[in-house]
C-alpha positions, 0 to 999 in steps of 0.5 A: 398822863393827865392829872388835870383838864382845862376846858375851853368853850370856843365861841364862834363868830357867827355866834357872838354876831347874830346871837344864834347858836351852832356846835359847840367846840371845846379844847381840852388842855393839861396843866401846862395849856398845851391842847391834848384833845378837841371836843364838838358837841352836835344837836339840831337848832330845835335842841340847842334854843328851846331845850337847852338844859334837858337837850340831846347831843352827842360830844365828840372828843378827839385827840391831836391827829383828829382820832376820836377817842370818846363818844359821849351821847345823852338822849332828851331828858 
């Protein structure tokens, strides 16, 4: 049972090196800091740099063992 998530935005080194951008990954943590899912947010380049705030995406979030279990998908706004 969660009564509290921590998320935590990992930065990739390519990332942080060349300022572009690639699939966003985020740990999910409860109150403790112990990782209880993983979450990757996958769009195309086109999104991610010119349509940023209105961009499409899909996050994908999985548990521990690597089971999705939730799909969130947001088309273009």
């Amino acid at each position: 049972q969660l009564d509290r998530i921590i998320i935590h935005q990992q930065v990739e080194l390519l990332e942080a090196i060349l300022g572009t951008e690639t699939y966003s990954k985020y740990e999910i943590k409860n109150h403790l800091g112990q990782r209880v899912y993983f979450a990757v947010e996958e769009n195309d380049c086109f999104d991610r740099n010119l349509c940023s705030p209105i961009r499409s995406f899909t996050i994908r979030i999985a548990d521990n063992m690597g089971q999705e279990v939730i799909r969130v998908i947001r088309p273009l706004r």
